[in-house]
C-alpha positions in Angstrom: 103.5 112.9 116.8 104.3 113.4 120.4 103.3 109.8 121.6 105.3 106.4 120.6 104.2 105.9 117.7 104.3 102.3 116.0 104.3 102.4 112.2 102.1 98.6 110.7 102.6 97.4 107.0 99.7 95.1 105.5 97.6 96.9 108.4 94.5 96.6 106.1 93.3 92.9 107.3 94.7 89.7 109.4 97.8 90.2 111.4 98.4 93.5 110.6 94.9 95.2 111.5 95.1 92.9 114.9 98.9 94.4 115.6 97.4 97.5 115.3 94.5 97.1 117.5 97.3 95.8 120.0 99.5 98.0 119.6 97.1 100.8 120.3 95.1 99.1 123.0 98.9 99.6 124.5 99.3 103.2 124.2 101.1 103.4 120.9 100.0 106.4 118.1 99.4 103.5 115.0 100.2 104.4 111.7 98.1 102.1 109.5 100.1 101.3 105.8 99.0 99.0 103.0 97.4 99.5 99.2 93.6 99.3 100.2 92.8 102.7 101.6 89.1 102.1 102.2 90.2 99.4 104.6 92.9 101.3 106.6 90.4 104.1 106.8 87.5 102.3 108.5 90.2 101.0 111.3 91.8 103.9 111.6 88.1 105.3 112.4 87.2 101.9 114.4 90.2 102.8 116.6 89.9 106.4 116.9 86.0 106.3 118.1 87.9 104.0 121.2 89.9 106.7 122.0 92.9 105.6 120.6 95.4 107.8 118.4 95.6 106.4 114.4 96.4 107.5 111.3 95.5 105.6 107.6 98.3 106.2 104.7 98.0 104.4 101.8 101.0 102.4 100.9 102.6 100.4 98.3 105.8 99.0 100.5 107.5 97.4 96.7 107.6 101.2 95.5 110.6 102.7 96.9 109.4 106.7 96.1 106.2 106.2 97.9 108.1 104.6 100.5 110.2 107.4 100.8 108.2 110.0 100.9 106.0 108.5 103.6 109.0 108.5 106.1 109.7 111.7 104.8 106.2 112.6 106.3 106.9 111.1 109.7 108.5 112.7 112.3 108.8 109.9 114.9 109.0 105.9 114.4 109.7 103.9 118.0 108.6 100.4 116.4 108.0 99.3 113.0 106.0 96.1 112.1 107.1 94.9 108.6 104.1 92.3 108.2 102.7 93.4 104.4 103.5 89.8 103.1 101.4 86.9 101.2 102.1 83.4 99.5 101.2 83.0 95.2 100.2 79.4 94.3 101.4 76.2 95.2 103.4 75.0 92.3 106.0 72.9 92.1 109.7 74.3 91.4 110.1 72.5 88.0 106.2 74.3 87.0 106.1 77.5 89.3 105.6 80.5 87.5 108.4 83.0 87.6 106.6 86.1 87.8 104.7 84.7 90.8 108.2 84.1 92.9 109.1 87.5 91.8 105.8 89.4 93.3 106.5 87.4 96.7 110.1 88.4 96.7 109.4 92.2 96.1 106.4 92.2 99.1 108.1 89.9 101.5 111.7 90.6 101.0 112.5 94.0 99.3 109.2 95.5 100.8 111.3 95.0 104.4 114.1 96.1 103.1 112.1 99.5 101.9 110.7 100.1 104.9 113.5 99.3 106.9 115.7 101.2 105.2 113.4 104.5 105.1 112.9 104.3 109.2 115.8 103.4 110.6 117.3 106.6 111.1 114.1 107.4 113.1 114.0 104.4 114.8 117.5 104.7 115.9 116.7 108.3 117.4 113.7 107.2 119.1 113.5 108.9 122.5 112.9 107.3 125.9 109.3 106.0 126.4 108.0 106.2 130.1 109.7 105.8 133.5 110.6 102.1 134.4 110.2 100.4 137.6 110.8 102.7 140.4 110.2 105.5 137.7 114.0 105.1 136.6 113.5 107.0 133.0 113.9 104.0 130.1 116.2 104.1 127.3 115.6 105.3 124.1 115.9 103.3 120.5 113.4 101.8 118.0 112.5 98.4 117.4 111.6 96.4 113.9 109.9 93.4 113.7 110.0 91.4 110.9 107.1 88.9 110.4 108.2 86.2 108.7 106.9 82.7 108.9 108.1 78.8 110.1 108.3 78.7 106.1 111.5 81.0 106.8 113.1 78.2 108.9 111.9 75.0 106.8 111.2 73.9 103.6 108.2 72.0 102.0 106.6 70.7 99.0 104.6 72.8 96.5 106.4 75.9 98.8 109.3 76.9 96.8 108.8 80.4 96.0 107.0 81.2 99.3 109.7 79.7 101.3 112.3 81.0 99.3 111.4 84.2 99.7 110.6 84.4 103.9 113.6 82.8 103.8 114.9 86.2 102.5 112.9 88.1 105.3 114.6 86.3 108.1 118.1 86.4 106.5 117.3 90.2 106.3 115.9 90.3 110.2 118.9 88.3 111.5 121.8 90.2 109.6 120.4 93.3 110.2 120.3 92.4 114.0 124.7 91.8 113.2 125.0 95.2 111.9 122.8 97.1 114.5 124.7 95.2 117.1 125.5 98.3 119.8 122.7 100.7 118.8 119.9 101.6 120.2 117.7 99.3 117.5 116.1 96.1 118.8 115.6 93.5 115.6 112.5 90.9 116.2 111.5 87.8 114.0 108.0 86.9 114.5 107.4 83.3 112.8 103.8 82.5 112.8 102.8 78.2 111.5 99.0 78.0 110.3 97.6 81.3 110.9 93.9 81.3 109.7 93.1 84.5 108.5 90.1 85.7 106.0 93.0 86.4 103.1 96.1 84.6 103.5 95.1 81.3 101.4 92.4 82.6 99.5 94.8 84.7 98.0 97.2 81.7 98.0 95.1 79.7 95.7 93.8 83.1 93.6 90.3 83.1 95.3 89.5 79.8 95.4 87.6 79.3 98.6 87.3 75.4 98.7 91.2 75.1 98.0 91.5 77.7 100.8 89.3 75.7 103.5 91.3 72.5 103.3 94.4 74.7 104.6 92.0 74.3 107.9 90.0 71.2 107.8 90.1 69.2 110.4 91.9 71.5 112.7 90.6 72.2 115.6 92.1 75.5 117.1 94.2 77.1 113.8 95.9 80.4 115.3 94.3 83.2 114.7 95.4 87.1 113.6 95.1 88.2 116.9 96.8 85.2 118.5 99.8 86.6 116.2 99.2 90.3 117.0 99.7 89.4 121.3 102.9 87.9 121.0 103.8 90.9 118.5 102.9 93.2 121.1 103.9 91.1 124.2 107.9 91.8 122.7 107.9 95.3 121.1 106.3 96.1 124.9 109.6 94.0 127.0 112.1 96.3 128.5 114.3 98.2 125.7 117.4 96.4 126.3 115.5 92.7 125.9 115.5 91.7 122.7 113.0 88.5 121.6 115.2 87.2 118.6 113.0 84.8 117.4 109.7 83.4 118.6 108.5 80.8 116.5 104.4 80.4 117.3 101.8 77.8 116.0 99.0 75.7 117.0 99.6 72.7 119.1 98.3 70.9 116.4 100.6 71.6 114.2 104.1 70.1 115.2 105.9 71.1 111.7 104.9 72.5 108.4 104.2 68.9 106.9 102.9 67.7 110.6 99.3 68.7 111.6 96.6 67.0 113.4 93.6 66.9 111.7 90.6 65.4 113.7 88.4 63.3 111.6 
């Protein structure tokens, strides 16, 4: 891997296949990650047939062997994207189903953590990417970004386990950025609102597809994957020593979680 190379959980649809088209468009070597090889095959092939550099390896980011081994099997990391996520029902907290909070905790919070863990001593020894302005030679160091969700930074009804759980993610993101504090490691918090994506609330409400189009009704202009994937790209691609925190991004018509305009 002698090219930056930017490693994409959850690569296989929605935010994390646009990240990676990004991500390569802007000269990064993607490494594609998530459980559904077929998928992270045919864009791994899409992007390759462009002329780009890409790589598909099956991964389960909740198994921490697998994930392991498949930083064993890298030999350079500059940016990982933690984005493997998803949302399980809608049910109150009194109702909710325990083992459904537990499968979104392991994916969204201790999936992070997995990855994050396994990488970080290669994204810490990351060397400089190309010459700055005036072709002054940039510093080196990696950079994670965690994609949470404006679920991480407010609560809502029928949400609990969800929000409970990207709550986790940005604790995680935001600590971490603490800890790192003096090494070469930038830490970024991508918070997407209403994102519609093929997947995201189909699998929400267990493949019900009418459930999963009133998400959108009556909004005009929903984000979409790759709306997500630019502003992922526009700050892993900043100067190394400028860090984007947090950028919170959602429609216009959405002003909160529990505000949206819906036209009639």
């Amino acid at each position: 891997m002698s090219n930056r190379t930017a490693v994409i959980s959850g690569a296989s649809s929605g935010i994390g296949a646009a990240t990676a088209r990004q991500l390569a468009a802007a000269g990064y070597r993607v490494v594609l990650t998530a459980r559904r090889q077929d998928r992270i095959d045919a864009l791994a092939a899409e992007l390759t047939d462009a002329g780009h550099e890409a790589v598909a390896l099956p991964l389960d980011v909740t198994d921490r062997a697998a994930v392991d081994a498949f930083a064993a099997g890298l030999d350079r990391c500059d940016v990982l994207v933690n984005n493997a996520g998803g949302a399980l029902g809608t049910d109150p907290v009194a109702t909710a189903d325990p083992a459904d909070w537990r499968k979104m905790y392991e994916v969204n919070v201790l999936g992070v953590l997995h990855l994050t863990q396994a990488l970080l001593p290669a994204l810490a020894q990351a060397p400089p990417g190309p010459d700055g302005p005036g072709g002054a030679p940039t510093s080196g160091g990696g950079t994670v970004v965690v994609v949470s969700s404006t679920a991480a930074h407010a609560t809502y009804e029928g949400g609990g386990g969800y929000v409970a759980a990207k709550h986790g993610a940005h604790v995680l993101a935001e600590t971490l950025r603490l800890e790192l504090c003096g090494e070469p490691v930038r830490v970024i918090e991508i918070a997407p609102g209403m994102v519609k994506t093929d997947e995201f609330a189909l699998t929400r409400f267990r493949g019900d597809a009418a459930r999963a189009a009133k998400v959108y009704e009556g909004v005009a202009e929903p984000l979409t994957a790759e709306d997500v994937a630019d502003t992922i790209a526009w700050t892993v691609t900043r100067p190394p020593h400028v860090n984007v925190d947090l950028l919170v991004v959602r429609p216009r018509a959405q002003a909160s979680n529990t505000k949206v305009h819906r036209e009639r």
